[in-house]
mmCIF file of the N, C-alpha and C atoms, coordinates in Angstrom:
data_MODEL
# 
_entry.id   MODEL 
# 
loop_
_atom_site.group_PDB 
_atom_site.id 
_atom_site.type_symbol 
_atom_site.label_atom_id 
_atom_site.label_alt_id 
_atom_site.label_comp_id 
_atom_site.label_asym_id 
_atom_site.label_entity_id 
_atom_site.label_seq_id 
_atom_site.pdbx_PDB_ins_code 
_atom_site.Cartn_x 
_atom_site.Cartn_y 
_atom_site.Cartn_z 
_atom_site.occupancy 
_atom_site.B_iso_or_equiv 
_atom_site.pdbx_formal_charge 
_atom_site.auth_seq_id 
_atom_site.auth_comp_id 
_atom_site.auth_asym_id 
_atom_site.auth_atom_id 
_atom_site.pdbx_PDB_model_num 
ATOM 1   N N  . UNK A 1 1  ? -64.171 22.778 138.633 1.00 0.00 ? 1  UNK A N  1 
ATOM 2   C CA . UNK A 1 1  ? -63.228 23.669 139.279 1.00 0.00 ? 1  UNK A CA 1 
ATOM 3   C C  . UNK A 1 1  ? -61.793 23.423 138.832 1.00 0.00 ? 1  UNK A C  1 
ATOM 4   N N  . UNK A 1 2  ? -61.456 22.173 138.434 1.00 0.00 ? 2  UNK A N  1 
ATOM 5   C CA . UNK A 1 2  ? -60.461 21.888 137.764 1.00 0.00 ? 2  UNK A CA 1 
ATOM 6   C C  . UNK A 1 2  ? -59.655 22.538 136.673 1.00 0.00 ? 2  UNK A C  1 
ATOM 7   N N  . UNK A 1 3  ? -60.782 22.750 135.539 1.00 0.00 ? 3  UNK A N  1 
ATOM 8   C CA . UNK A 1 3  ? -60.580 23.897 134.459 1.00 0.00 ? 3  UNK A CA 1 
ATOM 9   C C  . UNK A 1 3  ? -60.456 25.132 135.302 1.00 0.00 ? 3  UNK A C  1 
ATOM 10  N N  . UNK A 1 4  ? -61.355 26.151 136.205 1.00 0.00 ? 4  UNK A N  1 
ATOM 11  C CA . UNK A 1 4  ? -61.230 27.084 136.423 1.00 0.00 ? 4  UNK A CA 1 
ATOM 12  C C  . UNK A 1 4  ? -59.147 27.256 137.304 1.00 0.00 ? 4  UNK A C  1 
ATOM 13  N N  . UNK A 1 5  ? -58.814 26.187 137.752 1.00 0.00 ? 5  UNK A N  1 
ATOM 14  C CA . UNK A 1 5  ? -57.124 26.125 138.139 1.00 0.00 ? 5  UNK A CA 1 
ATOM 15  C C  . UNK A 1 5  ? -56.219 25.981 136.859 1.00 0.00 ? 5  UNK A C  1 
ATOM 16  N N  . UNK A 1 6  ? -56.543 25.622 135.854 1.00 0.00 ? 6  UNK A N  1 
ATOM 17  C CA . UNK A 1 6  ? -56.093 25.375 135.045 1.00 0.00 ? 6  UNK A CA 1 
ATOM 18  C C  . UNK A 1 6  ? -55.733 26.322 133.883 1.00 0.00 ? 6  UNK A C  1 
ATOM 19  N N  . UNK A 1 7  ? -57.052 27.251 133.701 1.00 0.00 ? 7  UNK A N  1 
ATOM 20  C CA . UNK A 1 7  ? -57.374 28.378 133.042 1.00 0.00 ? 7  UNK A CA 1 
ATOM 21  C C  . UNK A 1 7  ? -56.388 29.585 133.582 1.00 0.00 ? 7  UNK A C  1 
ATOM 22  N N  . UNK A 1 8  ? -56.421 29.659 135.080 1.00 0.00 ? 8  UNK A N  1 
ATOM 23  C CA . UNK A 1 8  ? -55.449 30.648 135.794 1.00 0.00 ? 8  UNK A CA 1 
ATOM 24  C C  . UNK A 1 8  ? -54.081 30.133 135.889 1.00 0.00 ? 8  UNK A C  1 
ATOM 25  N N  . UNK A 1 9  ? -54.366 28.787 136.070 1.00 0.00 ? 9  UNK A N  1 
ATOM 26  C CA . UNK A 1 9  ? -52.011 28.748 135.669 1.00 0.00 ? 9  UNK A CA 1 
ATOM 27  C C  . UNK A 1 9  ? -51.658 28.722 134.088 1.00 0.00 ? 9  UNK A C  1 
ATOM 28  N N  . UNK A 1 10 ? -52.712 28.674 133.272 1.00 0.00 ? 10 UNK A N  1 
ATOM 29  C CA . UNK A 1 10 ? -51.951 29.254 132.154 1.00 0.00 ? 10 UNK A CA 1 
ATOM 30  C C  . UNK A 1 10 ? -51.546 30.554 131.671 1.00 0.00 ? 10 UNK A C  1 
ATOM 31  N N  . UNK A 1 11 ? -53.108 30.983 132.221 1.00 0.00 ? 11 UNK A N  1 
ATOM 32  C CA . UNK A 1 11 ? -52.447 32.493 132.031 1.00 0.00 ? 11 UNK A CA 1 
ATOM 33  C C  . UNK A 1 11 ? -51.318 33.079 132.858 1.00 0.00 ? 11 UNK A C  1 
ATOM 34  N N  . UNK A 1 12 ? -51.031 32.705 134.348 1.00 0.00 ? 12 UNK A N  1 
ATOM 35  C CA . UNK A 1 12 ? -49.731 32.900 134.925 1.00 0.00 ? 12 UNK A CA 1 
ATOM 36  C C  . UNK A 1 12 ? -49.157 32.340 134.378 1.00 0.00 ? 12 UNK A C  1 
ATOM 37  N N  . UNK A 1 13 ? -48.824 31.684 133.841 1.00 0.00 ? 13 UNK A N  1 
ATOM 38  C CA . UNK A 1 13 ? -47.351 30.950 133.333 1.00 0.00 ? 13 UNK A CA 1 
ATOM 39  C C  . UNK A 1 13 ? -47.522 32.055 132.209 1.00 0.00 ? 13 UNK A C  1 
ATOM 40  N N  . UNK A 1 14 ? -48.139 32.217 131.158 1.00 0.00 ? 14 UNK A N  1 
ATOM 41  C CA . UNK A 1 14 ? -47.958 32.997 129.921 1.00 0.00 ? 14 UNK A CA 1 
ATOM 42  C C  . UNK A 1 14 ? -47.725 34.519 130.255 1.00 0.00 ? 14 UNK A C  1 
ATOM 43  N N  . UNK A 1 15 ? -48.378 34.865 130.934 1.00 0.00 ? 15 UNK A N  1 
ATOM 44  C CA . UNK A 1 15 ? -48.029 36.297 131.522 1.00 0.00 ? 15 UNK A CA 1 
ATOM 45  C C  . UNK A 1 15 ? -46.526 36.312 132.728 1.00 0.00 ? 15 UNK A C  1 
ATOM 46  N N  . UNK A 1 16 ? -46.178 35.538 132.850 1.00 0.00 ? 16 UNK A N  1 
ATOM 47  C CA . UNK A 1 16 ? -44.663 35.238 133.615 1.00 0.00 ? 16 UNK A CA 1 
ATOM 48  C C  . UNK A 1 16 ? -43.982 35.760 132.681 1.00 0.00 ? 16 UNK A C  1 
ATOM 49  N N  . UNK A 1 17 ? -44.313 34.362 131.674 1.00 0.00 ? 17 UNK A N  1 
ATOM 50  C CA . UNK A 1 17 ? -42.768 34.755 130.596 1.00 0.00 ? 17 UNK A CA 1 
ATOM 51  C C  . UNK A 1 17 ? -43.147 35.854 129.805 1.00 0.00 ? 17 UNK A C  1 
ATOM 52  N N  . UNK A 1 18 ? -44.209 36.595 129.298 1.00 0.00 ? 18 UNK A N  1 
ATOM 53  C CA . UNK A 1 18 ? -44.009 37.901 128.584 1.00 0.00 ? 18 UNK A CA 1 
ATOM 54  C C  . UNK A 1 18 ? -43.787 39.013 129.518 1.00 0.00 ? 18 UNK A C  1 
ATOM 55  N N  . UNK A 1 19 ? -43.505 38.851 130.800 1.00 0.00 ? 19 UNK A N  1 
ATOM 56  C CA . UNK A 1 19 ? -43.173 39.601 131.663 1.00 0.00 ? 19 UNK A CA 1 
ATOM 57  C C  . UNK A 1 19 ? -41.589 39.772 131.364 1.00 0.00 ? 19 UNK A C  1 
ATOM 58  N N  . UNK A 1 20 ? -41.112 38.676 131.953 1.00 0.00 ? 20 UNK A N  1 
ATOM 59  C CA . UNK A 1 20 ? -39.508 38.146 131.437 1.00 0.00 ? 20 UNK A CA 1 
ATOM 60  C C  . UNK A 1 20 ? -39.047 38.726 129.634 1.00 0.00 ? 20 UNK A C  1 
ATOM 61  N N  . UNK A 1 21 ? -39.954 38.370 128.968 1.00 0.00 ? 21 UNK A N  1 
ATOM 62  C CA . UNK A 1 21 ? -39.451 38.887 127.644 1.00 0.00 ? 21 UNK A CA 1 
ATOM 63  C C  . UNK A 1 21 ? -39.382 40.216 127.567 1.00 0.00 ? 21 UNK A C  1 
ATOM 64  N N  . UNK A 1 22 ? -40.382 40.660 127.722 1.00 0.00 ? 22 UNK A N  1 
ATOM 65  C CA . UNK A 1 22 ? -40.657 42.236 127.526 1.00 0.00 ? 22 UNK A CA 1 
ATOM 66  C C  . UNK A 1 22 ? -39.819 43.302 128.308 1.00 0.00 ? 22 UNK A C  1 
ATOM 67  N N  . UNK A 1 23 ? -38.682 42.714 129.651 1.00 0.00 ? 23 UNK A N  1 
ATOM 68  C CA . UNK A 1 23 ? -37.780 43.471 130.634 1.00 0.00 ? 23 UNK A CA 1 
ATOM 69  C C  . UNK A 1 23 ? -36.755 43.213 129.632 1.00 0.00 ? 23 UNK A C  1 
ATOM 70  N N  . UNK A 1 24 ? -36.308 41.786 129.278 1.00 0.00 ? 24 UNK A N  1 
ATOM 71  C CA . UNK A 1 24 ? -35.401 41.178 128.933 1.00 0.00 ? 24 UNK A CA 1 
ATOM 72  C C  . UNK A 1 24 ? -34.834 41.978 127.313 1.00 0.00 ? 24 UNK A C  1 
ATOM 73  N N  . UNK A 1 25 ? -35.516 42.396 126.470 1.00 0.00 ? 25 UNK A N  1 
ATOM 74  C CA . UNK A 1 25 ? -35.795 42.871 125.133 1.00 0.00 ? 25 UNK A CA 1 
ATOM 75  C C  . UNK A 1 25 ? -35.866 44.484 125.139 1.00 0.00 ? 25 UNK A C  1 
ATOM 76  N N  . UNK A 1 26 ? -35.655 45.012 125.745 1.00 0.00 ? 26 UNK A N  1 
ATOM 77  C CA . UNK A 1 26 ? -35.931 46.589 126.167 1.00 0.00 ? 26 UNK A CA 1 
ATOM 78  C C  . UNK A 1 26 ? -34.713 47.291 126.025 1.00 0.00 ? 26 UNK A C  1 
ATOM 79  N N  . UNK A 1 27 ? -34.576 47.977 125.648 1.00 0.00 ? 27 UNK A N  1 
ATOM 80  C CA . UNK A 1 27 ? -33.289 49.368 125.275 1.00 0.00 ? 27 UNK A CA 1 
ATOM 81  C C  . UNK A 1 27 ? -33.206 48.999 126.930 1.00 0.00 ? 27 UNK A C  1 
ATOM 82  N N  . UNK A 1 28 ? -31.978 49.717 127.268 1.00 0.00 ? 28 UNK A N  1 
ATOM 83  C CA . UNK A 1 28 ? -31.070 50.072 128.654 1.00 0.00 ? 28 UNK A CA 1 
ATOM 84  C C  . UNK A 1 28 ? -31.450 51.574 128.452 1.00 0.00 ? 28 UNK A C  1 
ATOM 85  N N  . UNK A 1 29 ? -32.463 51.750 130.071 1.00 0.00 ? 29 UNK A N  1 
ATOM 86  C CA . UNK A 1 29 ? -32.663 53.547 130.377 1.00 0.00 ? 29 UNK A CA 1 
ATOM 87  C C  . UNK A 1 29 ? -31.508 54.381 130.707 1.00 0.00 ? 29 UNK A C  1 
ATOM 88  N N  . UNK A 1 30 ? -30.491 53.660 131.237 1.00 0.00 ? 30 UNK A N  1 
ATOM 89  C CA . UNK A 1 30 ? -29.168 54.662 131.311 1.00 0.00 ? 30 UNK A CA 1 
ATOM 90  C C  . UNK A 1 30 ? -27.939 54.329 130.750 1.00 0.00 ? 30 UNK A C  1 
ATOM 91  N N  . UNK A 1 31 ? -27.568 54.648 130.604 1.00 0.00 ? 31 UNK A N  1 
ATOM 92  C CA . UNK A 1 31 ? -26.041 54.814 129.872 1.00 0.00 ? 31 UNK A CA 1 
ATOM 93  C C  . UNK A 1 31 ? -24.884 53.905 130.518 1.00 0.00 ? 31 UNK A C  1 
ATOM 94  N N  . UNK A 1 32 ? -25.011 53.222 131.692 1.00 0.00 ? 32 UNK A N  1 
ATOM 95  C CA . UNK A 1 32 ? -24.073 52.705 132.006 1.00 0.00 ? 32 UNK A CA 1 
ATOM 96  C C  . UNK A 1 32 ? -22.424 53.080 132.338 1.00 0.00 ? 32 UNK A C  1 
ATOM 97  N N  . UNK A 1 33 ? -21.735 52.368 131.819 1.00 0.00 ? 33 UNK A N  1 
ATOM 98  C CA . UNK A 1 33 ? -20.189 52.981 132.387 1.00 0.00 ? 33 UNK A CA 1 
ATOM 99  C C  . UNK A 1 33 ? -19.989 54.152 130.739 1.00 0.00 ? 33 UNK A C  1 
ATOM 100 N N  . UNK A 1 34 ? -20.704 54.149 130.140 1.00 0.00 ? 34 UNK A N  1 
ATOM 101 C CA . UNK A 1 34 ? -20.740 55.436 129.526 1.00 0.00 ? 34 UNK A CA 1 
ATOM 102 C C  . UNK A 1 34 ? -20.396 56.802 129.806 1.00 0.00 ? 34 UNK A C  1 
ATOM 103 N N  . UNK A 1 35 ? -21.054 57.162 131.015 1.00 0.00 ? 35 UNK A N  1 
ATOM 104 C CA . UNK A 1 35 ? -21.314 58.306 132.022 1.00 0.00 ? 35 UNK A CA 1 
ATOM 105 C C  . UNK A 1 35 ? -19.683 58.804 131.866 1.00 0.00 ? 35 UNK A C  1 
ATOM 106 N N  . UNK A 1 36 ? -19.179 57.866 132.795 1.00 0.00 ? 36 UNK A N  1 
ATOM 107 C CA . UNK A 1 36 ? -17.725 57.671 133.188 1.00 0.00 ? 36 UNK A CA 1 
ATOM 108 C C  . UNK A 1 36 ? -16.799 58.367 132.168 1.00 0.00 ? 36 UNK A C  1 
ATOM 109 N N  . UNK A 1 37 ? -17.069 58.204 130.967 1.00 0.00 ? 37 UNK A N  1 
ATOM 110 C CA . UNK A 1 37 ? -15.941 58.452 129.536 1.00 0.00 ? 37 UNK A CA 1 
ATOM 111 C C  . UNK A 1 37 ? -16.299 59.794 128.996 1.00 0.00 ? 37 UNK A C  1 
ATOM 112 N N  . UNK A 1 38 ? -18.095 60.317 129.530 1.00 0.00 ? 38 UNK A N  1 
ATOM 113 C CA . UNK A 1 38 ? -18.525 61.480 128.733 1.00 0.00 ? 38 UNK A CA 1 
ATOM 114 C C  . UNK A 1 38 ? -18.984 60.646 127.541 1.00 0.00 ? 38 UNK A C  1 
ATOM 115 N N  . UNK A 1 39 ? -19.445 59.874 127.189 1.00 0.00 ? 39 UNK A N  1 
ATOM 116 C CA . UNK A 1 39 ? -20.266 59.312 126.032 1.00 0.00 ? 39 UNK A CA 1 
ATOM 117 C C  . UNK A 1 39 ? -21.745 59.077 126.344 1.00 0.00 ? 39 UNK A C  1 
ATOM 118 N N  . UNK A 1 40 ? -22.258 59.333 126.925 1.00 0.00 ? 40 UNK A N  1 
ATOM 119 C CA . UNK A 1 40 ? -23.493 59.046 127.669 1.00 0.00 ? 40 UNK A CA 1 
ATOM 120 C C  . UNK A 1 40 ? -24.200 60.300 127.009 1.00 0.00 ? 40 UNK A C  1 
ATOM 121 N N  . UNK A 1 41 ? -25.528 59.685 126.310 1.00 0.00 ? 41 UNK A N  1 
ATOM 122 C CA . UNK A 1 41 ? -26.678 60.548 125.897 1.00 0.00 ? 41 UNK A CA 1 
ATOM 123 C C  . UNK A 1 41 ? -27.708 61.310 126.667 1.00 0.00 ? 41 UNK A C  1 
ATOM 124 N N  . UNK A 1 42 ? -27.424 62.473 126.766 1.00 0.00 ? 42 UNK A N  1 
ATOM 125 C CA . UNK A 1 42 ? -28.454 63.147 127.787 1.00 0.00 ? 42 UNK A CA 1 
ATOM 126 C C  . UNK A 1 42 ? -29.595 63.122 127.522 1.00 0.00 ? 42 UNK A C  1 
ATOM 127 N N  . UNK A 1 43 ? -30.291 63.254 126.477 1.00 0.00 ? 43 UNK A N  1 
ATOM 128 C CA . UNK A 1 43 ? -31.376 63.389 125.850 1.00 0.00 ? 43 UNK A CA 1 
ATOM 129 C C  . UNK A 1 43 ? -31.548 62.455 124.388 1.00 0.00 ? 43 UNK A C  1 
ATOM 130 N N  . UNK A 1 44 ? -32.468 60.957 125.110 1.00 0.00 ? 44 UNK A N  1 
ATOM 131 C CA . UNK A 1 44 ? -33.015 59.582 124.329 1.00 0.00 ? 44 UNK A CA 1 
ATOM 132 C C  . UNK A 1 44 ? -33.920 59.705 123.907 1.00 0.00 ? 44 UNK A C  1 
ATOM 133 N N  . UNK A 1 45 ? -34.344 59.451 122.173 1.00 0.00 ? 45 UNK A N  1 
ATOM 134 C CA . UNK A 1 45 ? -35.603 59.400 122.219 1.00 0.00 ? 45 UNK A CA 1 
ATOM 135 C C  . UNK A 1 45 ? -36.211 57.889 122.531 1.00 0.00 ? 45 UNK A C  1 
ATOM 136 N N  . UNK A 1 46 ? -37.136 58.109 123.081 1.00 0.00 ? 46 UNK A N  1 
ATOM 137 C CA . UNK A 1 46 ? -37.701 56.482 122.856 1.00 0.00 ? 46 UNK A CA 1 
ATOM 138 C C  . UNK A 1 46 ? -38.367 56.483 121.732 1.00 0.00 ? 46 UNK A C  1 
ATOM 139 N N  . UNK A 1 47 ? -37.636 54.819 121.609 1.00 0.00 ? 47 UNK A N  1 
ATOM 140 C CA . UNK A 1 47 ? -38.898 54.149 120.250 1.00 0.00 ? 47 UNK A CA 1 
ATOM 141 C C  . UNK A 1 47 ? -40.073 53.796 120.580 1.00 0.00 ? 47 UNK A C  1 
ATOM 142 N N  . UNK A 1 48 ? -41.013 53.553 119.512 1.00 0.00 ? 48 UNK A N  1 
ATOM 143 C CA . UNK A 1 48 ? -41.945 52.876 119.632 1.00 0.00 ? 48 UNK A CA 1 
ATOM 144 C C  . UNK A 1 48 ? -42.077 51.572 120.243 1.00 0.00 ? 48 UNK A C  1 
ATOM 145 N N  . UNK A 1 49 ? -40.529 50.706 119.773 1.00 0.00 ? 49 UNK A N  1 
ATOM 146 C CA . UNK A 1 49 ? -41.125 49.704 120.367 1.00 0.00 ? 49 UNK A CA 1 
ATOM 147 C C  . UNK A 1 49 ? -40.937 49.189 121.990 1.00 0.00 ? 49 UNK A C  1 
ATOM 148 N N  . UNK A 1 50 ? -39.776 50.378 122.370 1.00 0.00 ? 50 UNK A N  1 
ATOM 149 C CA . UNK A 1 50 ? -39.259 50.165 123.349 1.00 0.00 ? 50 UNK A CA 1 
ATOM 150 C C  . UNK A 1 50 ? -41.470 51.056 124.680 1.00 0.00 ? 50 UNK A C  1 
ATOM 151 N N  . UNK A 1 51 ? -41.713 51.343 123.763 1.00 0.00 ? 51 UNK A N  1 
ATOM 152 C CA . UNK A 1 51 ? -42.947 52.164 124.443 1.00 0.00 ? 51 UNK A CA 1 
ATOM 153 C C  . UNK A 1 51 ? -43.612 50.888 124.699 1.00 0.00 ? 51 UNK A C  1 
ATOM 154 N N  . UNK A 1 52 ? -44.097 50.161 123.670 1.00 0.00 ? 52 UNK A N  1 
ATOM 155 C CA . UNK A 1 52 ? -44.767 48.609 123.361 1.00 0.00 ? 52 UNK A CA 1 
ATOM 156 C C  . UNK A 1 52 ? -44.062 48.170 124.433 1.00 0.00 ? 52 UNK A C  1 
ATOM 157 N N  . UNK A 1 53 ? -42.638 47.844 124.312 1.00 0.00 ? 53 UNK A N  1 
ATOM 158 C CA . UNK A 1 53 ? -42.365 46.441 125.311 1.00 0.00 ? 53 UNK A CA 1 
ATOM 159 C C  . UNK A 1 53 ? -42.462 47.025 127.046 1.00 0.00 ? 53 UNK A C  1 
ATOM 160 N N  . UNK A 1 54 ? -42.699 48.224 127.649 1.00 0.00 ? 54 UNK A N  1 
ATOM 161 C CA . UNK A 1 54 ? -42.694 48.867 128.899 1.00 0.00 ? 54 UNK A CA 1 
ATOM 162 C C  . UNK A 1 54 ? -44.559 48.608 129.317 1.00 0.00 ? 54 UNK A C  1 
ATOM 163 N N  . UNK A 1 55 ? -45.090 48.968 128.164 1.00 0.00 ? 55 UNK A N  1 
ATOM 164 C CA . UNK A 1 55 ? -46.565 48.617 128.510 1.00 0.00 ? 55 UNK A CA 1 
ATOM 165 C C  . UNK A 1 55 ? -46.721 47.292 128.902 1.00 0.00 ? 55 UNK A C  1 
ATOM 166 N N  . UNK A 1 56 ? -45.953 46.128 127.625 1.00 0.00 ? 56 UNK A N  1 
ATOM 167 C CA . UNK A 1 56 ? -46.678 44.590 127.931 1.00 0.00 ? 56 UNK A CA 1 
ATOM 168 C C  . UNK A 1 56 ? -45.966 44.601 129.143 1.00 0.00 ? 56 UNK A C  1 
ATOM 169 N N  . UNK A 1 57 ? -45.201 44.733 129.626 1.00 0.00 ? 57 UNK A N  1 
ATOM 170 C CA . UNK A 1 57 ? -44.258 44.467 130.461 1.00 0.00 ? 57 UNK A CA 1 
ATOM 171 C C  . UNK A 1 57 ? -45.276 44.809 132.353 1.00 0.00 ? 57 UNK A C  1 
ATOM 172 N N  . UNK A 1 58 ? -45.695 46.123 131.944 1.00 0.00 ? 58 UNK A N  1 
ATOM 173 C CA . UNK A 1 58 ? -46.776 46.605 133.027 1.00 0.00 ? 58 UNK A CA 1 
ATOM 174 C C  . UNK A 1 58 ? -47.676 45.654 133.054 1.00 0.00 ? 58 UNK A C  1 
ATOM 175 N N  . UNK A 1 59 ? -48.542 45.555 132.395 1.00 0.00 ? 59 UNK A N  1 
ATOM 176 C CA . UNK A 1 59 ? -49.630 45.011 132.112 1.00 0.00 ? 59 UNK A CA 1 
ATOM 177 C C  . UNK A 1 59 ? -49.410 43.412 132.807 1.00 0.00 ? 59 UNK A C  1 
ATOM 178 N N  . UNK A 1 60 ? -48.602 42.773 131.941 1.00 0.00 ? 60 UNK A N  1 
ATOM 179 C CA . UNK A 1 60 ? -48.537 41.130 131.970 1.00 0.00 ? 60 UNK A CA 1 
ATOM 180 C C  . UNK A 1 60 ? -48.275 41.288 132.971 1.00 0.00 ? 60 UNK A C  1 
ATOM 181 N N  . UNK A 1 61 ? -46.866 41.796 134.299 1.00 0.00 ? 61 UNK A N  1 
ATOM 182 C CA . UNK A 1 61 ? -47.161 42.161 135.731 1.00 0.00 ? 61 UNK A CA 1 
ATOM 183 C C  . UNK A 1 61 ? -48.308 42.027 136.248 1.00 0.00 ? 61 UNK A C  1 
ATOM 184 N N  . UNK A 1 62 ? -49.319 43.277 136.134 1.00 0.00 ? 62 UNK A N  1 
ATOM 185 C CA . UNK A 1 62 ? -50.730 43.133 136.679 1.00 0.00 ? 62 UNK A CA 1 
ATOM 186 C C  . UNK A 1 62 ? -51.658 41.843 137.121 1.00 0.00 ? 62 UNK A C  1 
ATOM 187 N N  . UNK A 1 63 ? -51.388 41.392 134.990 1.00 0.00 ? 63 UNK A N  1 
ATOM 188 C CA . UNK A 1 63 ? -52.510 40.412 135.459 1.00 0.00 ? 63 UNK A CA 1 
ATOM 189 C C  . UNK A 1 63 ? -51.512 39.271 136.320 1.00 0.00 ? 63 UNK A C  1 
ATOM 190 N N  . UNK A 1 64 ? -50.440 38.868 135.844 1.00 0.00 ? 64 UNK A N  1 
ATOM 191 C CA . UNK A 1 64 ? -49.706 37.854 136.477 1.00 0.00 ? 64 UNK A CA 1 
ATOM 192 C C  . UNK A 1 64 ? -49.402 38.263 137.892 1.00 0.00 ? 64 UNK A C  1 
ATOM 193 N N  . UNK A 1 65 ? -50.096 39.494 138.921 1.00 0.00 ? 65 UNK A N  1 
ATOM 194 C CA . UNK A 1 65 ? -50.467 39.331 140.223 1.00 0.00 ? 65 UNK A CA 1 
ATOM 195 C C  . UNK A 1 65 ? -51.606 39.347 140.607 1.00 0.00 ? 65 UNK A C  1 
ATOM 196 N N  . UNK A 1 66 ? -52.622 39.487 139.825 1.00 0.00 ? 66 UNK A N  1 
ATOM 197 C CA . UNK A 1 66 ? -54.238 39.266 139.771 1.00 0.00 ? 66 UNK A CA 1 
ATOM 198 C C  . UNK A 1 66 ? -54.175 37.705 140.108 1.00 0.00 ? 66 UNK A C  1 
ATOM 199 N N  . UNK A 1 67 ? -53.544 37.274 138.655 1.00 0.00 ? 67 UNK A N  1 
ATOM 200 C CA . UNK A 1 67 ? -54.066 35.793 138.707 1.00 0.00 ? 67 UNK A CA 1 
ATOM 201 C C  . UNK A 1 67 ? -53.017 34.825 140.227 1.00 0.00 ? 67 UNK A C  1 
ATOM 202 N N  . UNK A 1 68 ? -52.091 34.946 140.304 1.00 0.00 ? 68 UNK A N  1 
ATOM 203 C CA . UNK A 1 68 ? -51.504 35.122 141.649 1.00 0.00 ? 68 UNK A CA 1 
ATOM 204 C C  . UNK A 1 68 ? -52.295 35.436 142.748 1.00 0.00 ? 68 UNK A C  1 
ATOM 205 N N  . UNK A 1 69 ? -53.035 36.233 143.269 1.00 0.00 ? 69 UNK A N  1 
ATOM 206 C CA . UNK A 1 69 ? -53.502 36.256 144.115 1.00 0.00 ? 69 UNK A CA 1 
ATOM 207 C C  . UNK A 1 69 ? -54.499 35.665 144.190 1.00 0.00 ? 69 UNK A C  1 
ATOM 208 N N  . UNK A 1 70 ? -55.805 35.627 142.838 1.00 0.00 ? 70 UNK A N  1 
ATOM 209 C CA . UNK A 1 70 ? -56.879 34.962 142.905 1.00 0.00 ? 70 UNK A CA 1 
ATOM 210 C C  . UNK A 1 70 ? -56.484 33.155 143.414 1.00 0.00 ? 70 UNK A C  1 
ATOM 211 N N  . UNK A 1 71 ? -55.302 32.778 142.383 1.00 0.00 ? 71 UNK A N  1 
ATOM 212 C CA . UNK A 1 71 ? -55.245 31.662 143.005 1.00 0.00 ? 71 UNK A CA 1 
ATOM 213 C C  . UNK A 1 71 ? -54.656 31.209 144.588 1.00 0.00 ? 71 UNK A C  1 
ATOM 214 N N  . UNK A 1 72 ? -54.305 31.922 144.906 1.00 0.00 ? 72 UNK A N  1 
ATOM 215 C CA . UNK A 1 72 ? -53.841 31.878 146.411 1.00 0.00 ? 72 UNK A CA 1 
ATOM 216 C C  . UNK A 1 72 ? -55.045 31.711 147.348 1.00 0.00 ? 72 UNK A C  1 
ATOM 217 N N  . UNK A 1 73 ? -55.947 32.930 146.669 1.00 0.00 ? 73 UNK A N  1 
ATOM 218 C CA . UNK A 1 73 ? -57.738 33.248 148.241 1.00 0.00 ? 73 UNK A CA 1 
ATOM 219 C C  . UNK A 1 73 ? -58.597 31.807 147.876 1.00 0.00 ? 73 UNK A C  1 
ATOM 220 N N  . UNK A 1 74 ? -58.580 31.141 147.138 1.00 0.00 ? 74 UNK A N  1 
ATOM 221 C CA . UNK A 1 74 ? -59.341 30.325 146.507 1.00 0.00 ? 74 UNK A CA 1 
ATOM 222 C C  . UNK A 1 74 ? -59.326 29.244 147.418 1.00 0.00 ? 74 UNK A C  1 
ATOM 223 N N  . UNK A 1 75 ? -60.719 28.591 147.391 1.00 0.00 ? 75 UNK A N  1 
ATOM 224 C CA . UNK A 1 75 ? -60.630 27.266 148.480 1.00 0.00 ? 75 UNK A CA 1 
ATOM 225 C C  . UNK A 1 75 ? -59.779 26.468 148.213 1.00 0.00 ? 75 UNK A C  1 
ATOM 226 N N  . UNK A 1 76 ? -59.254 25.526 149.117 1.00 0.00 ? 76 UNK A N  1 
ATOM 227 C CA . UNK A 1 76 ? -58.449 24.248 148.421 1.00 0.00 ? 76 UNK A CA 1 
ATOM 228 C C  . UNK A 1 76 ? -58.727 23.304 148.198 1.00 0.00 ? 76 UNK A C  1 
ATOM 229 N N  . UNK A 1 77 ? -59.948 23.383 149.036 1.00 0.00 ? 77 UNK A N  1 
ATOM 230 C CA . UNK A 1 77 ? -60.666 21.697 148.537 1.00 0.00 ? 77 UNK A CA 1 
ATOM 231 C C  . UNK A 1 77 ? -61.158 21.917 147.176 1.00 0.00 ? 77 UNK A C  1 
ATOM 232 N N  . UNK A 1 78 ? -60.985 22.407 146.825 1.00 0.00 ? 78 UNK A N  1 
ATOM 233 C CA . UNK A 1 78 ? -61.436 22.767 145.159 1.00 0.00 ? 78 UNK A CA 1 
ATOM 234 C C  . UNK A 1 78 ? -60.454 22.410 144.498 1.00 0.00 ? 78 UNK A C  1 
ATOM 235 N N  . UNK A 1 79 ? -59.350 22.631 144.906 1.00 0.00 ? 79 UNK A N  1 
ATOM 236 C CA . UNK A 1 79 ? -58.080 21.821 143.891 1.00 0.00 ? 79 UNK A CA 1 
ATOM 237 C C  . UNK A 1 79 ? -57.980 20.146 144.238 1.00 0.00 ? 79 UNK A C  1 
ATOM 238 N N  . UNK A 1 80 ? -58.734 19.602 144.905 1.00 0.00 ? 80 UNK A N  1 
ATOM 239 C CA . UNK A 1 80 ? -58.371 18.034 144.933 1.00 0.00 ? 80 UNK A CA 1 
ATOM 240 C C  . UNK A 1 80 ? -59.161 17.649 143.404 1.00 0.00 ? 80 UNK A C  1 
ATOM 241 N N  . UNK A 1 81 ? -58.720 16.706 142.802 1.00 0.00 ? 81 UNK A N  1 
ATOM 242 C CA . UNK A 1 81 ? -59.482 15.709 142.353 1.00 0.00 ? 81 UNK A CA 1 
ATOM 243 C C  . UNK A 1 81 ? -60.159 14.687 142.376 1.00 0.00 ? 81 UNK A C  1 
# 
């Protein structure tokens, strides 16, 4: 049972930080103090990769509250050694 705690905080920890990367690395959806001056783009295309980093970004979320919760319902006497 040891491995099976072990197996799930890695993948939370790894799906944390590509969570963090993938927000962190992303075009800005609005324009900011742009607006303000009239420089602000009404119509963005998105890139590809900005499409890529919104998916991992979903995704690694998901599982990193899957694995979050699984480890939470889980017995505890199973985590002693």
């Amino acid at each position: 049972m040891v491995l099976f705690r072990n197996i799930f905080m890695i993948v939370s920890l790894l799906t944390g930080i590509m969570m963090v990367f993938g927000y962190l690395i992303q075009s800005p959806k609005a324009s900011g103090l742009g607006s303000i001056s009239g420089q602000a783009q009404k119509f963005k295309v998105r890139k590809h990769r900005d499409i890529f980093l919104e998916k991992l970004t979903m995704w690694s979320a998901i599982i990193f509250g899957v694995t979050a919760f699984i480890l939470s319902i889980a017995n505890p006497d199973m985590w002693k050694m």
